[in-house]
LUMMINU-67106 format. One line per 8 residues: number of its first residue (from 1); their letters; for each residue x, y, z of C-alpha. Coordinates in pm, 1 decimal, padded with zeros to 6 digits. Last residue first. Layout:
N
NUM) A) X,Y,Z ~ ...
! end
This chain:
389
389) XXXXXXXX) -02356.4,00427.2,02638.7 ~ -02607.7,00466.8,02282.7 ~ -02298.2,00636.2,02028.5 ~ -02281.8,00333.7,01867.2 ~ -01927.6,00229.4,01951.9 ~ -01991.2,00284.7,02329.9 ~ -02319.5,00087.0,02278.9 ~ -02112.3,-00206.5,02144.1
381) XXXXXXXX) -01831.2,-00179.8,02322.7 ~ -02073.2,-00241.1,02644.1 ~ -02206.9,-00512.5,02531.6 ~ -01874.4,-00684.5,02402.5 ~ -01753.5,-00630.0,02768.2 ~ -02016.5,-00819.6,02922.4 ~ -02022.1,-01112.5,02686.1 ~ -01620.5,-01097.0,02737.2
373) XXXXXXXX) -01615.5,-01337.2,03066.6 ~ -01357.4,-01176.0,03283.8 ~ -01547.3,-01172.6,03679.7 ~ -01713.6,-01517.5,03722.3 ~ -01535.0,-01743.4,03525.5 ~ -01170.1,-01606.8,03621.1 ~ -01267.3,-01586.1,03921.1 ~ -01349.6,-01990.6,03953.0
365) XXXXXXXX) -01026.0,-02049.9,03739.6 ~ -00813.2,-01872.4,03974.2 ~ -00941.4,-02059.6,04276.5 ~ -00881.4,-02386.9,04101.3 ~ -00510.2,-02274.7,04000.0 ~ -00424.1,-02168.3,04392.2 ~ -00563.0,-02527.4,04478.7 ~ -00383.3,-02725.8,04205.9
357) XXXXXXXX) -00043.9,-02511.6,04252.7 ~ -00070.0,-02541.2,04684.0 ~ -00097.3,-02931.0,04604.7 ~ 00191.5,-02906.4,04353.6 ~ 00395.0,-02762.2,04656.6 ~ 00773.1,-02644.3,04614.0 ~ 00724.2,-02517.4,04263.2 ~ 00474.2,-02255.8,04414.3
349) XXXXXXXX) 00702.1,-02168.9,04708.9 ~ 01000.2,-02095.6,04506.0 ~ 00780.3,-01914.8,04247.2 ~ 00704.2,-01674.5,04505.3 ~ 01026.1,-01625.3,04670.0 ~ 01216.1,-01620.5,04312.1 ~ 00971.2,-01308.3,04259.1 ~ 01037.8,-01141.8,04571.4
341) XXXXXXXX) 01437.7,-01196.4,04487.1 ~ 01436.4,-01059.5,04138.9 ~ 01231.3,-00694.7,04274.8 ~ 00893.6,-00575.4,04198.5 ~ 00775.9,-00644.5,04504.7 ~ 00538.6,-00929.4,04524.1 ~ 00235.4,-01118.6,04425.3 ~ 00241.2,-01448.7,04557.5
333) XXXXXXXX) 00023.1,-01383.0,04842.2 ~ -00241.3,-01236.6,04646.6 ~ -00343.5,-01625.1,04511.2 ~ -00554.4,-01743.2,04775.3 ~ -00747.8,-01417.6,04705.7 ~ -00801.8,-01501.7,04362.2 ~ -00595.3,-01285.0,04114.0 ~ -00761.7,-00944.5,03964.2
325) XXXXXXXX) -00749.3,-00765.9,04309.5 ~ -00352.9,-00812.3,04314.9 ~ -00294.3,-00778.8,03921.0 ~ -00517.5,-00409.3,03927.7 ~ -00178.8,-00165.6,03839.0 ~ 00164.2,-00376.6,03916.3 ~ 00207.0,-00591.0,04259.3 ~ 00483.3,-00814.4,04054.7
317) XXXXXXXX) 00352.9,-01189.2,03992.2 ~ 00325.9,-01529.7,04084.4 ~ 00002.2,-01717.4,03915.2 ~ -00137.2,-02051.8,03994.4 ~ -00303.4,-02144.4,03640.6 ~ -00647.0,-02306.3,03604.0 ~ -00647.6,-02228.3,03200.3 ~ -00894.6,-01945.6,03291.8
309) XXXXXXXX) -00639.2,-01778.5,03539.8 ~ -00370.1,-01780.6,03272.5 ~ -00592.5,-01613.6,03028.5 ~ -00670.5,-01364.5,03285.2 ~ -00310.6,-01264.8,03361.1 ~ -00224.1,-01299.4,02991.6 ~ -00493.8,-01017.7,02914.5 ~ -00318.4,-00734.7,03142.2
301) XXXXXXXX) -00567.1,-00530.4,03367.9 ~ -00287.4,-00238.0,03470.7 ~ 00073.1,-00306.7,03369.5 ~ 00417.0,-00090.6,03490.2 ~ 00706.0,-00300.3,03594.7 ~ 00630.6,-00612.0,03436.8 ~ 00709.8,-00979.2,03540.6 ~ 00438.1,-01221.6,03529.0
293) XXXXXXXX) 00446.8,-01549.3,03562.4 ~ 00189.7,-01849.0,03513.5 ~ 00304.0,-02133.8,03681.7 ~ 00205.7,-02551.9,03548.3 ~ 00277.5,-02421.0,03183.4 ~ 00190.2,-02651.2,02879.3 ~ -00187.2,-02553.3,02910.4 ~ -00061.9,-02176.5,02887.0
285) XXXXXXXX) 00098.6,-02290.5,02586.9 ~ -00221.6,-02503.2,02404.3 ~ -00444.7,-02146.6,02430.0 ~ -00136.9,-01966.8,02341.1 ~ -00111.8,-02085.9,01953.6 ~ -00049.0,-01792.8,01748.1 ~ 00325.8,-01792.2,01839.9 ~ 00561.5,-01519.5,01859.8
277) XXXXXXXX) 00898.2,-01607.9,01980.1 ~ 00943.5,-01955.2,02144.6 ~ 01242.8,-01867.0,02413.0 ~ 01325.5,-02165.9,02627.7 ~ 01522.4,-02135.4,02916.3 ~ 01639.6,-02429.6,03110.6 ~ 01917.2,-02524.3,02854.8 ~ 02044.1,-02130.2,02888.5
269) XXXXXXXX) 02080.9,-02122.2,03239.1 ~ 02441.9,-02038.2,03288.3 ~ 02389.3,-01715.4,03376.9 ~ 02544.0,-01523.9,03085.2 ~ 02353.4,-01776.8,02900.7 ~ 02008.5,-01635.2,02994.1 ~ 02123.1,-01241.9,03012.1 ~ 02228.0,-01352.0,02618.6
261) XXXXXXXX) 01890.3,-01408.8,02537.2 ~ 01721.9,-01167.4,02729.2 ~ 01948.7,-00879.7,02540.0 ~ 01836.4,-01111.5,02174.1 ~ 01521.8,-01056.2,02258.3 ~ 01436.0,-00762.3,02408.0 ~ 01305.2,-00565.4,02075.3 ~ 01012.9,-00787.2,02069.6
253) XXXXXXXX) 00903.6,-01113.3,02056.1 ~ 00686.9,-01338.1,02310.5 ~ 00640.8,-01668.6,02479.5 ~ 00924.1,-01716.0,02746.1 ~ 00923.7,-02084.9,02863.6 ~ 01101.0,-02154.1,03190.8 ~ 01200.8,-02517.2,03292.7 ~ 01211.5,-02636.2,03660.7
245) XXXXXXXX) 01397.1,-02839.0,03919.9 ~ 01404.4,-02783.1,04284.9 ~ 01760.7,-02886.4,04425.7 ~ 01963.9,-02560.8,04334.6 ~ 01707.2,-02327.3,04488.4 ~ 01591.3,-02055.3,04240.3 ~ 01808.2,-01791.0,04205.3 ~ 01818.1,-01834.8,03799.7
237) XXXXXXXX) 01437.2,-01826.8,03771.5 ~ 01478.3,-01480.7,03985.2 ~ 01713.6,-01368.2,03687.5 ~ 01529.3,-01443.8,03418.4 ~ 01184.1,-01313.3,03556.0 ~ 01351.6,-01006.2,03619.9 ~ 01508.1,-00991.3,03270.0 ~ 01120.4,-01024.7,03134.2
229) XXXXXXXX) 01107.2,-00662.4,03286.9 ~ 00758.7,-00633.7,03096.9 ~ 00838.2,-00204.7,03069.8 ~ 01157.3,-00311.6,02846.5 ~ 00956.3,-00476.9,02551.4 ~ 00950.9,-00832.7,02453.1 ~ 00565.4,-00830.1,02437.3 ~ 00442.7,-01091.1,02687.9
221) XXXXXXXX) 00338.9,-01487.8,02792.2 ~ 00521.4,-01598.8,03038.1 ~ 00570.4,-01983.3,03128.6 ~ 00728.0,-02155.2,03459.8 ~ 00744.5,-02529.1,03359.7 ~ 00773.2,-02818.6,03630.5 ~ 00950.2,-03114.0,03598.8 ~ 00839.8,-03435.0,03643.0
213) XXXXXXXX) 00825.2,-03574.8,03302.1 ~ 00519.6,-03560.1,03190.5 ~ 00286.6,-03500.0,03424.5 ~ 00529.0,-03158.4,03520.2 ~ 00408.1,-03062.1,03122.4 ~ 00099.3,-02990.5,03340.7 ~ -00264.6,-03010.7,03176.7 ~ -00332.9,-03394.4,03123.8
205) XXXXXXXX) -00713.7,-03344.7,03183.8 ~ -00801.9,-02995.6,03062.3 ~ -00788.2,-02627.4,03143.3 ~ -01057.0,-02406.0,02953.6 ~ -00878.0,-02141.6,02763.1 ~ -01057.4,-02107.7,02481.0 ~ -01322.4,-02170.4,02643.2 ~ -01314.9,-01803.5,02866.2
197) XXXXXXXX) -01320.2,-01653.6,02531.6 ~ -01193.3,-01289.1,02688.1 ~ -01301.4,-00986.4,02923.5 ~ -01099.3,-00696.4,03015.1 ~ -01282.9,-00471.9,03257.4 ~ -01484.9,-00137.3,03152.5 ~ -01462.3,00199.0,03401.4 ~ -01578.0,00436.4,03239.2
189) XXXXXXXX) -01499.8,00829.1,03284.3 ~ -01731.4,01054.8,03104.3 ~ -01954.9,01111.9,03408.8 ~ -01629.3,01173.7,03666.2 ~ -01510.8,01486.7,03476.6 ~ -01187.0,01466.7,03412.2 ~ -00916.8,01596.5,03670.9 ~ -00585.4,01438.2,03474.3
181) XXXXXXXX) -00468.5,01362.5,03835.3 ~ -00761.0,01283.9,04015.6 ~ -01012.8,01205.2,03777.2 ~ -00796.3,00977.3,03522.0 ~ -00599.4,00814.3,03755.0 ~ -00812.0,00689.4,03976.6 ~ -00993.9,00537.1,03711.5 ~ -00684.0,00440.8,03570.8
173) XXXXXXXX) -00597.6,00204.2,03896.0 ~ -00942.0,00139.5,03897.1 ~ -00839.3,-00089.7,03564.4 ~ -00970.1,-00165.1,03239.1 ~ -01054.6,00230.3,03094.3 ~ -01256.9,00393.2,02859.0 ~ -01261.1,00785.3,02847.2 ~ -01540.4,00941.6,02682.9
165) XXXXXXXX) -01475.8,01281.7,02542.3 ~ -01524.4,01634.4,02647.5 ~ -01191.1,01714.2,02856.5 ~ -00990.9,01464.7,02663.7 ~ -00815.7,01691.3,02475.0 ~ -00718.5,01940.0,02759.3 ~ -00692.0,01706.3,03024.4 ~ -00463.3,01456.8,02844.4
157) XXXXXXXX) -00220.3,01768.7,02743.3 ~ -00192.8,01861.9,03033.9 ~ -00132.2,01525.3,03263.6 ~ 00160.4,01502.7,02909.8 ~ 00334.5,01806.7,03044.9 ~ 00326.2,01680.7,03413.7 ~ 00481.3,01339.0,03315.6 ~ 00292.7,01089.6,03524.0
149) XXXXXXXX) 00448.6,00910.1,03804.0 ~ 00587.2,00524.4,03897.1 ~ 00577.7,00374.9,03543.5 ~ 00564.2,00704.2,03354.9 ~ 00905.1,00675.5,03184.0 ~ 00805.7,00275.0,03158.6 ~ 00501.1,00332.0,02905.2 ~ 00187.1,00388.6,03037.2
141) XXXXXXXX) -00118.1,00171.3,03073.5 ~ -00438.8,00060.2,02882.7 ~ -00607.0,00376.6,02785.3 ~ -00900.3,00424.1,02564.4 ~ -01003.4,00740.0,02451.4 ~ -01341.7,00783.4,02306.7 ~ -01443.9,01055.7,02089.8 ~ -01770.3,01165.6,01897.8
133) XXXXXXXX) -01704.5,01378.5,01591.4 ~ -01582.7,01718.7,01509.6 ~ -01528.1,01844.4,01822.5 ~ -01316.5,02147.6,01825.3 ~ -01112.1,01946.1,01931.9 ~ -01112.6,01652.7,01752.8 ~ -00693.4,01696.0,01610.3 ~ -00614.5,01697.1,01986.3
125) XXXXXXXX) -00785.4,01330.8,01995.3 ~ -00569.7,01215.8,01707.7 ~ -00262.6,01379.6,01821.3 ~ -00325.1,01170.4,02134.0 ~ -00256.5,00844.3,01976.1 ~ 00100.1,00716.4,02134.2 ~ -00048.4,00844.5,02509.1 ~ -00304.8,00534.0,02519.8
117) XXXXXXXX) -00541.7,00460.5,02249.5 ~ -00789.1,00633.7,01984.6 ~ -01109.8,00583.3,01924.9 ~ -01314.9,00814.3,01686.3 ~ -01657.3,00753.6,01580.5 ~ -01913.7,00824.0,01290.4 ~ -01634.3,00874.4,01126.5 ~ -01599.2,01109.0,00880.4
109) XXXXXXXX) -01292.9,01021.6,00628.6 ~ -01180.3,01364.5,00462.0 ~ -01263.8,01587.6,00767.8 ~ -01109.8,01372.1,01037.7 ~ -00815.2,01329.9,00790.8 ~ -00779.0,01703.9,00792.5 ~ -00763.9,01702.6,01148.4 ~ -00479.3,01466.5,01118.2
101) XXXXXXXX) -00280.5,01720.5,00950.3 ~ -00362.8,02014.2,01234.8 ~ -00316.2,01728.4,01490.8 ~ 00028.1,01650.4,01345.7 ~ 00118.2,01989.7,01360.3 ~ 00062.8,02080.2,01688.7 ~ 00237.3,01800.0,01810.6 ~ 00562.1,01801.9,01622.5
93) XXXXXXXX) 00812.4,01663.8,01766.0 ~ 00826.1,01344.4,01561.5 ~ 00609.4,01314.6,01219.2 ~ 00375.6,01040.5,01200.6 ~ 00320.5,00989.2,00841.8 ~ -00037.9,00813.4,00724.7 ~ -00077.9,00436.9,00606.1 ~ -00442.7,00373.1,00578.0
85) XXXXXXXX) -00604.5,00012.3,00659.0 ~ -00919.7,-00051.9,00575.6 ~ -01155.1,-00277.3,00737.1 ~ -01526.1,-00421.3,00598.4 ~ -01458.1,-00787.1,00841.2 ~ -01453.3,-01080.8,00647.7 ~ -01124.5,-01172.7,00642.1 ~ -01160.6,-01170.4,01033.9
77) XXXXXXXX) -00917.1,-01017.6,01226.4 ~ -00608.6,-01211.9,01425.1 ~ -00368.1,-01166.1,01128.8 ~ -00404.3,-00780.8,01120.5 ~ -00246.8,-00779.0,01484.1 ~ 00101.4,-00746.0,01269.2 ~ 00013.8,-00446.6,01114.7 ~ 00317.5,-00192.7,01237.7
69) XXXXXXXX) 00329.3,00154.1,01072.1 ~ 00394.5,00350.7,01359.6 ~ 00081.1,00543.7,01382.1 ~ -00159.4,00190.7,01319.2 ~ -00462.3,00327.2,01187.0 ~ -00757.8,00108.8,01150.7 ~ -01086.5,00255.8,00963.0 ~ -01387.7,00003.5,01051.2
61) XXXXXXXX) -01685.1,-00054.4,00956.7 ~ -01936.3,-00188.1,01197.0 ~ -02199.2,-00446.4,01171.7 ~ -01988.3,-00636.4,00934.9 ~ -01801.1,-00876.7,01217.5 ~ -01934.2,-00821.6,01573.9 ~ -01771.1,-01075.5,01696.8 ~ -01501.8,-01047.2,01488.2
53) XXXXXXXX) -01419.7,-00652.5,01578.8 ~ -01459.6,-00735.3,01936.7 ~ -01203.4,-01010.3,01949.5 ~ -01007.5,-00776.6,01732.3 ~ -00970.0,-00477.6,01987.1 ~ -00912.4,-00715.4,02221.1 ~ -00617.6,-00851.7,02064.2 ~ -00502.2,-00497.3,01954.6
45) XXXXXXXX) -00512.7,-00392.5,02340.9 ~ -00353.7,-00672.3,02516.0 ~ -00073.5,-00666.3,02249.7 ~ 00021.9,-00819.3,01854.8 ~ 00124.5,-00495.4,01682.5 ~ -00091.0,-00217.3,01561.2 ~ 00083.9,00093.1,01719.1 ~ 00013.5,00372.2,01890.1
37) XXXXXXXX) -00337.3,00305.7,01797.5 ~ -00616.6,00499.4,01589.2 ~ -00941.4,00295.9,01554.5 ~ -01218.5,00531.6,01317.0 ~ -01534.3,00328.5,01312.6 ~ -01791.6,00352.0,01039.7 ~ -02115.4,00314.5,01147.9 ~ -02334.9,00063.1,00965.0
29) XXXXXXXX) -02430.9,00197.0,00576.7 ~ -02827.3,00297.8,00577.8 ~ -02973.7,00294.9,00161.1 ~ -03006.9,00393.8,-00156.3 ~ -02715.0,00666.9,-00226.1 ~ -02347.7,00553.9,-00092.5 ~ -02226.4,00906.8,00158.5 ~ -02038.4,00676.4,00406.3
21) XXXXXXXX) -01898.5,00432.3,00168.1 ~ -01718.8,00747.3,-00001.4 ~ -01511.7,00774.0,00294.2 ~ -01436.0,00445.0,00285.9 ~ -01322.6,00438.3,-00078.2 ~ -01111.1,00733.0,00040.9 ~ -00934.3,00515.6,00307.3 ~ -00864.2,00274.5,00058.3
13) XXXXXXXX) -00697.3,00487.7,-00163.2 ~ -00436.9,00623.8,00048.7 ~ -00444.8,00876.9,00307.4 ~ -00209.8,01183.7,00428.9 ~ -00337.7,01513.3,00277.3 ~ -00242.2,01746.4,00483.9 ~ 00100.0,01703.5,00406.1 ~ 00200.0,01542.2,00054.0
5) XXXXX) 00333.4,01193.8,00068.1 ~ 00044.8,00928.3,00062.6 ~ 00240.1,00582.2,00191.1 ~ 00174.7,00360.3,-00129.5 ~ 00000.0,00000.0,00000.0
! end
């Protein structure tokens, strides 16, 4: 697809032919959906994004911007959704005139509704004021430069062009967030949890690759990015006590890689560490897994967590964003500082009990069933998509 060159007018061909969709004589098109993300590569956010898109499939149109030119979470969408994909230019620096530009684009396409996510799309939603169409922001988390405070320049910027839209977010941790530090008002701030295919996910007889051959597997499942501290993870699996066997799996790509790799054999534990890359396939991984662990230094409702707790998984984890009040209660104990040795504690203790494992795992699964299912959160996408929330 040719990258349009020529400022102000940055679209391609596709993106016109949806513009023209909007305005076809004879009779009602289904709202067309503007999706603007910091990037369109496989994460918590672009997965959900396309679980909703499929279910919903052609009742919605859909314009998908990706603002660093990555289109990798194009492979979990439907063939048959009605989606276009422009390529624009994202210039660096320059704020003020990357919303004028995208304004433009707001003109030229139409939506019926603009969402755009986290800090990497907020041109988009400075480009809608004056309001042109509706707007809803969603944000998932911050990057690791605002991992333990927000940056006061971008706590500005937020509450200027967000002060009239609808602000969707997975975690109280954002709520909190959201009206006492960016001071929106209260009425246009939702809070809507993460939900997912609980089935996918169902655990099943034979789970633990520890049935196998006795030896336990510690599994992640993340973006290879610096804010998921997989290095942590690394290096408390590499203080674990000498006579307590285990195998980690580390399910992921990213820009990490090849720095975890070498961390791995500069500790000697490179037969013990296994490092798949992306994979399609997670349902079958998290059943290969007997501990689900988590690592990050900055995350608020993330996916994996709740994927692990519907395949039955005992989860040890850094106290990040909502992960305590997401895990079973039985579970909470295991969540830690975010530090190597608090994490070697808690997967210590989990590898040192299978009983503890089994119990912690059946607790999970029962929240997991009762709190994440994704009916609820494809309702309310729905109505926030239609204008009707």
């Amino acid at each position: 697809m040719a990258q349009a060159s020529a400022e102000g007018s940055w679209y391609v061909k596709v993106a016109e032919r949806a513009t023209q969709s909007q305005t076809a004589a004879g009779h009602q098109r289904p709202p067309l959906v503007l999706h603007v993300f910091p990037t369109f590569a496989v994460g918590g956010a672009q997965v959900r994004f396309a679980a909703i898109a499929n279910h919903f499939g052609r009742a919605f149109r859909h314009i998908i911007v990706s603002m660093d030119g990555n289109q990798e979470c194009r492979e979990r969408l439907s063939p048959d959704l009605d989606a276009s994909f422009p390529v624009i230019e994202a210039p660096k620096n320059a704020m003020l005139r990357a919303a004028l530009a995208y304004r433009g684009l707001l003109k030229q396409w139409r939506p019926d509704v603009l969402v755009t996510g986290n800090w990497g799309a907020i041109e988009f939603a400075l480009a809608n004021v004056p309001r042109l169409t509706r707007h809803i922001h969603v944000v998932d988390g911050f990057g690791p430069e605002e991992r333990s405070t927000q940056i006061n320049r971008r706590v500005l910027v937020n509450r200027l062009a967000l002060a009239r839209s609808t602000v969707v977010l997975p975690s109280r941790t954002l709520v909190q967030i959201a009206r006492e530090t960016w001071k929106l008002n209260g009425d246009r701030v939702l809070y809507v949890p993460n939900g997912i295919d609980l089935a996918r996910f169902s655990p099943h007889p034979g789970r633990t690759a520890a049935a196998a051959d006795g030896v336990p597997v510690i599994g992640t499942i993340a973006a290879l990015r610096p804010e998921k501290n997989v290095g942590r993870l690394i290096r408390a699996f590499a203080r674990l006590p000498a006579g307590l066997p285990a195998r980690l799996v580390i399910v992921g790509d990213g820009q990490e890689r090849q720095a975890l790799t070498d961390l791995a054999a500069g500790l000697g534990i490179t037969e013990r560490v296994t490092f798949t890359g992306h994979r399609g396939d997670t349902p079958a991984l998290y059943a290969s897994f007997d501990i689900f662990a988590l690592s990050s230094d900055t995350e608020q409702m993330p996916l994996s967590l709740i994927e692990a707790m519907a395949t039955g998984l005992p989860c040890a984890a850094t106290d990040v964003g909502d992960v305590r009040a997401m895990l079973a209660e039985d579970n909470t104990p295991y969540v830690g500082a975010l530090d190597d040795a608090a994490l070697a504690a808690s997967l210590t203790a989990l590898l040192a009990e299978p009983a503890l494992r089994a119990r912690l795992g059946a607790a999970n699964l029962v929240k997991a069933r009762r709190d994440f299912d994704q009916a609820a959160m494809f309702a309310l996408y729905r109505d926030l998509w239609c204008g009707t929330a």
